[in-house]
LOKOLGU-524100 format. One record per residue (C-alpha): y, z, x; chain; residue number from 1; residue in three letters. Coordinates in steps of 0.001 Angstrom, whole numbers. Layout:
BEGIN
[[Y,Z,X],A,NUM,ALA]
...
! end
This chain:
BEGIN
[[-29093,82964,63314],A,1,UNK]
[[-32025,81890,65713],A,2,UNK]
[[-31683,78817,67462],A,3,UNK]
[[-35181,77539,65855],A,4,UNK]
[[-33521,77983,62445],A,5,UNK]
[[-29909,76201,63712],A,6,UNK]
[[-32497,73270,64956],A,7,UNK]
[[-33756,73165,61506],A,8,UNK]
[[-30773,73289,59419],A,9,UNK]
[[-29364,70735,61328],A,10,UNK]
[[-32461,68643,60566],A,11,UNK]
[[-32299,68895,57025],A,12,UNK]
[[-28635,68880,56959],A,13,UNK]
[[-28773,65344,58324],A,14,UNK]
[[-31742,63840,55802],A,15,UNK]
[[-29840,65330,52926],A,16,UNK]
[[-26586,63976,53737],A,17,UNK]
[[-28555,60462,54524],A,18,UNK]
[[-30345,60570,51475],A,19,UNK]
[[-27053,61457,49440],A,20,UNK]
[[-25615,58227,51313],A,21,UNK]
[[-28435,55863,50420],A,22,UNK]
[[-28708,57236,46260],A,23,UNK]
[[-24449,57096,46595],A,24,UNK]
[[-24408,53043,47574],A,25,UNK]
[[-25839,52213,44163],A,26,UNK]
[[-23020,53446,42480],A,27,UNK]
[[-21043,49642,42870],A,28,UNK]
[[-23994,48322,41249],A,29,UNK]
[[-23684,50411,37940],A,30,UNK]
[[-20005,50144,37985],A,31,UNK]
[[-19594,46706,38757],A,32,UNK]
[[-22149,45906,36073],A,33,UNK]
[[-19913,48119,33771],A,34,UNK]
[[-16558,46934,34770],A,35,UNK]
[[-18405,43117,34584],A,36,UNK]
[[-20082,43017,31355],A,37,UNK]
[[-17936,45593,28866],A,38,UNK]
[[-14729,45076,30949],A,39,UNK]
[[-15040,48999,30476],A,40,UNK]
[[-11631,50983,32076],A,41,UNK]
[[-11831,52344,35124],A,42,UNK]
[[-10714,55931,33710],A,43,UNK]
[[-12921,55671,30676],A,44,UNK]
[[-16180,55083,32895],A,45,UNK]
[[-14832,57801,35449],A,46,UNK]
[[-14488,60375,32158],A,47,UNK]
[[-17682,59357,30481],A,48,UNK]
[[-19481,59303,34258],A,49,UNK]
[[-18169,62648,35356],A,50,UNK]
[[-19142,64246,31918],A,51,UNK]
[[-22458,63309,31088],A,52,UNK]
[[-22990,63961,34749],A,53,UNK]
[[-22015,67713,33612],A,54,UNK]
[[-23738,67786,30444],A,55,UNK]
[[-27223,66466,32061],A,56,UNK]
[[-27147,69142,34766],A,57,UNK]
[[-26160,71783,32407],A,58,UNK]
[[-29382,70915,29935],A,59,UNK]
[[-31130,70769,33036],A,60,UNK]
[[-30048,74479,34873],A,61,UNK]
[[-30027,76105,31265],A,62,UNK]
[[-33885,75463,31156],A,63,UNK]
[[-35084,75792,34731],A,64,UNK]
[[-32805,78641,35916],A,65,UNK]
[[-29998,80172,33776],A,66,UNK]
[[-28533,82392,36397],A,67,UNK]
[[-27299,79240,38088],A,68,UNK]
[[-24259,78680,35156],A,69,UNK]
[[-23010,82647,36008],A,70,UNK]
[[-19777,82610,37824],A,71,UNK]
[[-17221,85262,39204],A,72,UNK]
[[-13672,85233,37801],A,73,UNK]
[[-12678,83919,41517],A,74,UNK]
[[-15008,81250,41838],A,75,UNK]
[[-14307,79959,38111],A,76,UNK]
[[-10907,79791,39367],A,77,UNK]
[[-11673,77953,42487],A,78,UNK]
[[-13703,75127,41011],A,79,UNK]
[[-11099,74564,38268],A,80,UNK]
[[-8980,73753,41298],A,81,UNK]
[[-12302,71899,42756],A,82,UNK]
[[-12604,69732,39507],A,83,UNK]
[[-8907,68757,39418],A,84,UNK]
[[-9366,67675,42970],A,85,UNK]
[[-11819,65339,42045],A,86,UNK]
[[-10027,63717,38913],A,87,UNK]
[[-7225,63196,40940],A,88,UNK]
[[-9293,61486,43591],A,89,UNK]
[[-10900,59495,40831],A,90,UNK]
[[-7580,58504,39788],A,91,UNK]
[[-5955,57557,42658],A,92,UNK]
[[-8975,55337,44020],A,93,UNK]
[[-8494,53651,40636],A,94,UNK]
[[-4893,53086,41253],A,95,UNK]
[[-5748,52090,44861],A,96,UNK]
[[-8053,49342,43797],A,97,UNK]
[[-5552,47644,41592],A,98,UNK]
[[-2629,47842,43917],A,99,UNK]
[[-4876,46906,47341],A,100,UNK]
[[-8286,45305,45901],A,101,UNK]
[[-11800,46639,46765],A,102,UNK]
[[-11638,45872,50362],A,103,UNK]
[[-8428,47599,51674],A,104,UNK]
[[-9318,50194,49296],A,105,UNK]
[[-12734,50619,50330],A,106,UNK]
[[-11408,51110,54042],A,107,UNK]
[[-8924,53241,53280],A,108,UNK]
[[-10860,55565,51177],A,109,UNK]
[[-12482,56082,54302],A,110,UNK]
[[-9425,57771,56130],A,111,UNK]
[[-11153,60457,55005],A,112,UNK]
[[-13157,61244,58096],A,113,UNK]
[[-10213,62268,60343],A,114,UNK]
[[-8529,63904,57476],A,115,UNK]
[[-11190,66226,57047],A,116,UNK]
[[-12209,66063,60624],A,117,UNK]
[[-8585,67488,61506],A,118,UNK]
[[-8208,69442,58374],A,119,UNK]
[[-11962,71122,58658],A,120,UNK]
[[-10898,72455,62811],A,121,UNK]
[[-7565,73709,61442],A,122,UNK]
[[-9119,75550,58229],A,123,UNK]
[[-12790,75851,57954],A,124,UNK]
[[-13269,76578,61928],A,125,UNK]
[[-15427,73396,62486],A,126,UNK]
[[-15458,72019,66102],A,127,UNK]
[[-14214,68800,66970],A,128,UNK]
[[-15740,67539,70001],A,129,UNK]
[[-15436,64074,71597],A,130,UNK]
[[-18019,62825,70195],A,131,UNK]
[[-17260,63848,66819],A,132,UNK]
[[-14091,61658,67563],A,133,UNK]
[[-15984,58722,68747],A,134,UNK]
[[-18180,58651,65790],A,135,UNK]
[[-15050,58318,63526],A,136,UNK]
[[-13637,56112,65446],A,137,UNK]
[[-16661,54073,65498],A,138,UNK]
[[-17168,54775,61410],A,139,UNK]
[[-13379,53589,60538],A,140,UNK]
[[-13785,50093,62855],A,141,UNK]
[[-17011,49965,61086],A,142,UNK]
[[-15476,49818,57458],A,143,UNK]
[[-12980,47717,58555],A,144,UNK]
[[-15068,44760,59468],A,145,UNK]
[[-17712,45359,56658],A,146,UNK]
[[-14744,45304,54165],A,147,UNK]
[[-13708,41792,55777],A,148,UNK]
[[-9985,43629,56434],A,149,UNK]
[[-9405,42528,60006],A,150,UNK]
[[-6251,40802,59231],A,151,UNK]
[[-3321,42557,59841],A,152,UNK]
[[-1253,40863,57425],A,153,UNK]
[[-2955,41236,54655],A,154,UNK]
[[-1789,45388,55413],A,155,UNK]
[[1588,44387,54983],A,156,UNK]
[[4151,44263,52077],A,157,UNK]
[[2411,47127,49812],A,158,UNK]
[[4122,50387,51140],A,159,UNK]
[[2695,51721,47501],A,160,UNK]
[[-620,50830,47488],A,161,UNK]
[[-984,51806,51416],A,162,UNK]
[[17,54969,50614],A,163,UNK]
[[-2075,55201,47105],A,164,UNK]
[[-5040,54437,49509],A,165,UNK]
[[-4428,57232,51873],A,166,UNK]
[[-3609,59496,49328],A,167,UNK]
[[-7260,58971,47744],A,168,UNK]
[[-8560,59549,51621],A,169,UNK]
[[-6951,62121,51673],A,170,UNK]
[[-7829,63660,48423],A,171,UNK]
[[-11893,62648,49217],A,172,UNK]
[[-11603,64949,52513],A,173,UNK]
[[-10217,67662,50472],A,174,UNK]
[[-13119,67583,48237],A,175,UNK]
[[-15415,67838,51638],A,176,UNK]
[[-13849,70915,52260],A,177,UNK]
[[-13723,72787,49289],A,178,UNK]
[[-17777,71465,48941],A,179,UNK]
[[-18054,73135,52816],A,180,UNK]
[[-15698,76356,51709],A,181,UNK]
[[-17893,77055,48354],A,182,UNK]
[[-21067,76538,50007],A,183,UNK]
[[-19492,79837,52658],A,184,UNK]
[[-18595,81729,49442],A,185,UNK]
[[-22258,81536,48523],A,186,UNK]
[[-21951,79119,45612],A,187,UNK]
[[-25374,77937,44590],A,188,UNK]
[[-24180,73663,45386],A,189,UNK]
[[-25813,72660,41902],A,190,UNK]
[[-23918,75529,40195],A,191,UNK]
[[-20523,73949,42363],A,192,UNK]
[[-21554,70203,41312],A,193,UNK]
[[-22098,71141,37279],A,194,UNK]
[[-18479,72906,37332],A,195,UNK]
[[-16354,70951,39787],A,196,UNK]
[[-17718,67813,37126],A,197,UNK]
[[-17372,69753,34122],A,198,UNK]
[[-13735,70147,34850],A,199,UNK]
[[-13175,66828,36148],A,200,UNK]
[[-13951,65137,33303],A,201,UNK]
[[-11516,67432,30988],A,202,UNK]
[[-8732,66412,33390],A,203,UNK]
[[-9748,62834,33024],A,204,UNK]
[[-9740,63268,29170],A,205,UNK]
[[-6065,64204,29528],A,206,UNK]
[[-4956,61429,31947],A,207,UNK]
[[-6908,59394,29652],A,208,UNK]
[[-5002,60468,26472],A,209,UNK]
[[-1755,61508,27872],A,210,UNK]
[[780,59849,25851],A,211,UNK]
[[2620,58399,29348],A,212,UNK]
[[315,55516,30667],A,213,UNK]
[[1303,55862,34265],A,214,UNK]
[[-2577,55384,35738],A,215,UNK]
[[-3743,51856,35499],A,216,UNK]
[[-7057,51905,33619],A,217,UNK]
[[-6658,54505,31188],A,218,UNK]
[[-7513,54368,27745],A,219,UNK]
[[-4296,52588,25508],A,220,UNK]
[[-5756,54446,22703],A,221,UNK]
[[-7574,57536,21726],A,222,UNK]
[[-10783,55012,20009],A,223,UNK]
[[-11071,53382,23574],A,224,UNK]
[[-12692,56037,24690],A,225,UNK]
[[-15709,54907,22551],A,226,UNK]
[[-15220,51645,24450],A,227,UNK]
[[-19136,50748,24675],A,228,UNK]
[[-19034,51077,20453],A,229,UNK]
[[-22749,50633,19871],A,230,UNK]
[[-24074,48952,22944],A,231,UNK]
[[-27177,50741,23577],A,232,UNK]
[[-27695,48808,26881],A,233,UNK]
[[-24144,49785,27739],A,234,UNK]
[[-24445,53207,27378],A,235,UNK]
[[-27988,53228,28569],A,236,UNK]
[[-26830,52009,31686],A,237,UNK]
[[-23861,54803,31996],A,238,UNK]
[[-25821,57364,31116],A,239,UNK]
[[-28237,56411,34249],A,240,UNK]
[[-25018,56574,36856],A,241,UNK]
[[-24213,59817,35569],A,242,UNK]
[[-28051,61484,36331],A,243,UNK]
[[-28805,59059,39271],A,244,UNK]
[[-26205,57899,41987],A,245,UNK]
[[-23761,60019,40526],A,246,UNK]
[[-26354,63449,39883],A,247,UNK]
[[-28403,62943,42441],A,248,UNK]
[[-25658,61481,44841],A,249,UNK]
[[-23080,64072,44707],A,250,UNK]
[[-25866,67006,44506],A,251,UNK]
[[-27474,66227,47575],A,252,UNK]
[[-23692,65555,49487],A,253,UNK]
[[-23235,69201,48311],A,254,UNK]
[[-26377,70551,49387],A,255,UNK]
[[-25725,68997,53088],A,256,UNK]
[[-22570,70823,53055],A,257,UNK]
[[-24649,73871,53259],A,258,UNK]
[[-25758,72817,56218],A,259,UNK]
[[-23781,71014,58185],A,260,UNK]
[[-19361,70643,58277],A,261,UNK]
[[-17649,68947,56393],A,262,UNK]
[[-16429,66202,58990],A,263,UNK]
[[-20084,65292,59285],A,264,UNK]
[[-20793,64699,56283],A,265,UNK]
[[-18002,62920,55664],A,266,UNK]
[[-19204,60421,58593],A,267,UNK]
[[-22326,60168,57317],A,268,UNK]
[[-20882,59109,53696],A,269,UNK]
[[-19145,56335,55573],A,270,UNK]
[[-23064,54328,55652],A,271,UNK]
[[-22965,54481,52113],A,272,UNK]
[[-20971,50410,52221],A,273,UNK]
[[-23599,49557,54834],A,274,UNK]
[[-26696,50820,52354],A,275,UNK]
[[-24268,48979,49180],A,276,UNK]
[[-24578,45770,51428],A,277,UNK]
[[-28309,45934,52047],A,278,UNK]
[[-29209,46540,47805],A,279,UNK]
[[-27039,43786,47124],A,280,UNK]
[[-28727,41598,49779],A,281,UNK]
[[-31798,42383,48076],A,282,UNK]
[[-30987,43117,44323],A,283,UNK]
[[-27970,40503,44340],A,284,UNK]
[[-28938,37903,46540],A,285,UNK]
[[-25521,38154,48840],A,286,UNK]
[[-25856,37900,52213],A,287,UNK]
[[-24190,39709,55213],A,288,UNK]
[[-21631,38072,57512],A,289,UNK]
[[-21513,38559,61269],A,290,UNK]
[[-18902,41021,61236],A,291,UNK]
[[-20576,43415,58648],A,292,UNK]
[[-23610,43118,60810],A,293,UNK]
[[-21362,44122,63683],A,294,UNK]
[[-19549,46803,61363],A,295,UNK]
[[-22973,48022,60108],A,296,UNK]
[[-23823,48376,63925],A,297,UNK]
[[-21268,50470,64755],A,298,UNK]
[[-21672,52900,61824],A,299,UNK]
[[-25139,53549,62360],A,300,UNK]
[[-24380,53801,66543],A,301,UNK]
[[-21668,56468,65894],A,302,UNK]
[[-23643,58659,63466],A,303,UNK]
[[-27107,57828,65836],A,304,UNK]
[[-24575,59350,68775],A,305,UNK]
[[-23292,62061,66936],A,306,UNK]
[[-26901,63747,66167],A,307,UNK]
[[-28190,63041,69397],A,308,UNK]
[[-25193,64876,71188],A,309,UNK]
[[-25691,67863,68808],A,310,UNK]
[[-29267,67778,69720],A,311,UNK]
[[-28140,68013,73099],A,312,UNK]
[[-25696,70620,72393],A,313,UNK]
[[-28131,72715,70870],A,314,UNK]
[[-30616,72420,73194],A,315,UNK]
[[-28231,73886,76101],A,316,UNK]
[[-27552,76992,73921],A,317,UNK]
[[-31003,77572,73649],A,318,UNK]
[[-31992,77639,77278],A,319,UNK]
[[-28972,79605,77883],A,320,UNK]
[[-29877,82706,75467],A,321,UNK]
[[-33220,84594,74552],A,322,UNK]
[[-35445,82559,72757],A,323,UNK]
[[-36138,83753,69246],A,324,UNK]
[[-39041,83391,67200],A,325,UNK]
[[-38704,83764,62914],A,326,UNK]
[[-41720,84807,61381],A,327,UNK]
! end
């Protein structure tokens, strides 16, 4: 590849994955208007979410380009996997949030970026320079103080929900790499998103009807699943996560995975609290603190770094090889 084409796909790698960051942070809004107003379970909206999500994009490829919904026996295979990934993440950040609360939860969601920093140099190849490690180190101080968790004893005394937390981290960096590892087996990403949420949402039907209600959230019965009954504003409003933060959110996160790793993508996801804050300044009327400012800060500052030194990077390699034109 040229080194005026790498300059480019970085480029657009880095809007995409900024945009997908910015469409992402409206997500709380939906849910906690959801969650606020219908008292709707957590696993219910995650199922209804992750399958109208499915359906929507599935209307949508079947008109504009059909070829899109083909698949290989492998690759059907591998997204099955994919999907299950992501209904277990969705179930163990639910689980997290009602052992831990929002805030620990939030932060430890987030453990993510080394996970699939380490994870993406051991499996998918992906450097990890020192500034790639200053830049998460920057992101997960950053989370910390916008999350108000600088208090070490509120860590304490919840070996379970710690570990629930991590878990979901750890599940969220998984789904980074299998995103970055379809992208390299030449998966179209909209073709990825429409079956890794297709099959999601049948593994949340199960967890949602399984007869053993282990997963706080779920439905008690099989009618809670029409939970909304026949609240056209309730459903109006689900229906609108599902084909905007959630479509659009997710689709472009996959898209930037074509383009850049996994680990920086990742970081990048970690502004999506920072962008939450600002809509709910605006939208909500709530108003930052001077350590979210500071957490915000240091976000941005690590990600700002990050592209710069890549810039850098690139730059080098280009004035040490022949230069190469693409027509």
């Amino acid at each position: 590849m040229s080194t005026v084409t790498k300059s480019s796909n970085l480029a657009i790698g880095y809007k995409t994955a900024f945009s997908s960051a910015i469409i992402l942070s409206t997500t709380a809004i939906f849910i906690r208007y959801l969650t606020e107003t219908y008292h709707l379970p957590a696993l219910v909206l995650a199922f209804w979410r992750d399958g109208l999500t499915a359906i929507s994009l599935l209307t949508f490829l079947r008109i504009r380009n059909p070829s899109l919904l083909k698949l290989r026996g492998m690759n059907l295979r591998y997204l099955i996997i994919y999907g299950f990934i992501l209904a277990i993440f969705n179930s163990l950040w639910t689980l997290a949030v009602s052992l831990n609360g929002a805030a620990i939860s939030t932060v430890l969601v987030y453990s993510s970026v080394p996970f699939t920093a380490i994870l993406g140099w051991c499996f998918l190849r992906e450097t990890l320079s020192w500034m790639k490690i200053l830049a998460i180190f920057l992101s997960l101080i950053g989370c910390v103080l916008i999350s108000g968790m600088i208090d070490v004893g509120d860590w304490n005394g919840n070996v379970l929900g710690m570990l629930t937390g991590i878990l979901s981290g750890l599940c969220y960096a998984i789904y980074s790499l299998m995103g970055r590892s379809a992208s390299q087996r030449g998966l179209n990403p909209w073709t990825t998103l429409l079956y890794t949420f297709g099959f999601a949402a049948l593994f949340l039907l199960a967890f949602n009807i399984l007869p053993w209600k282990i997963i706080p959230g779920a439905a008690d019965h099989l009618i809670d699943l029409l939970w909304l009954g026949r609240s056209l504003t309730g459903w109006g409003v689900l229906f609108i996560l599902a084909i905007g933060p959630t479509l659009l959110g997710f689709g472009l996160y996959n898209v930037s995975l074509v383009y850049l790793s996994s680990s920086v993508v990742n970081l990048i996801a970690t502004l999506e609290p920072v962008f939450t804050m600002v809509i709910a300044y605006f939208l909500l009327n709530e108003r930052f603190s001077g350590m979210q400012i500071i957490g915000s800060f240091l976000i941005l500052s690590g990600i700002v770094l990050l592209r710069i030194y890549e810039g850098w990077r690139q730059r080098n390699r280009a004035k040490s090889s022949p230069v190469v034109t693409v027509e």
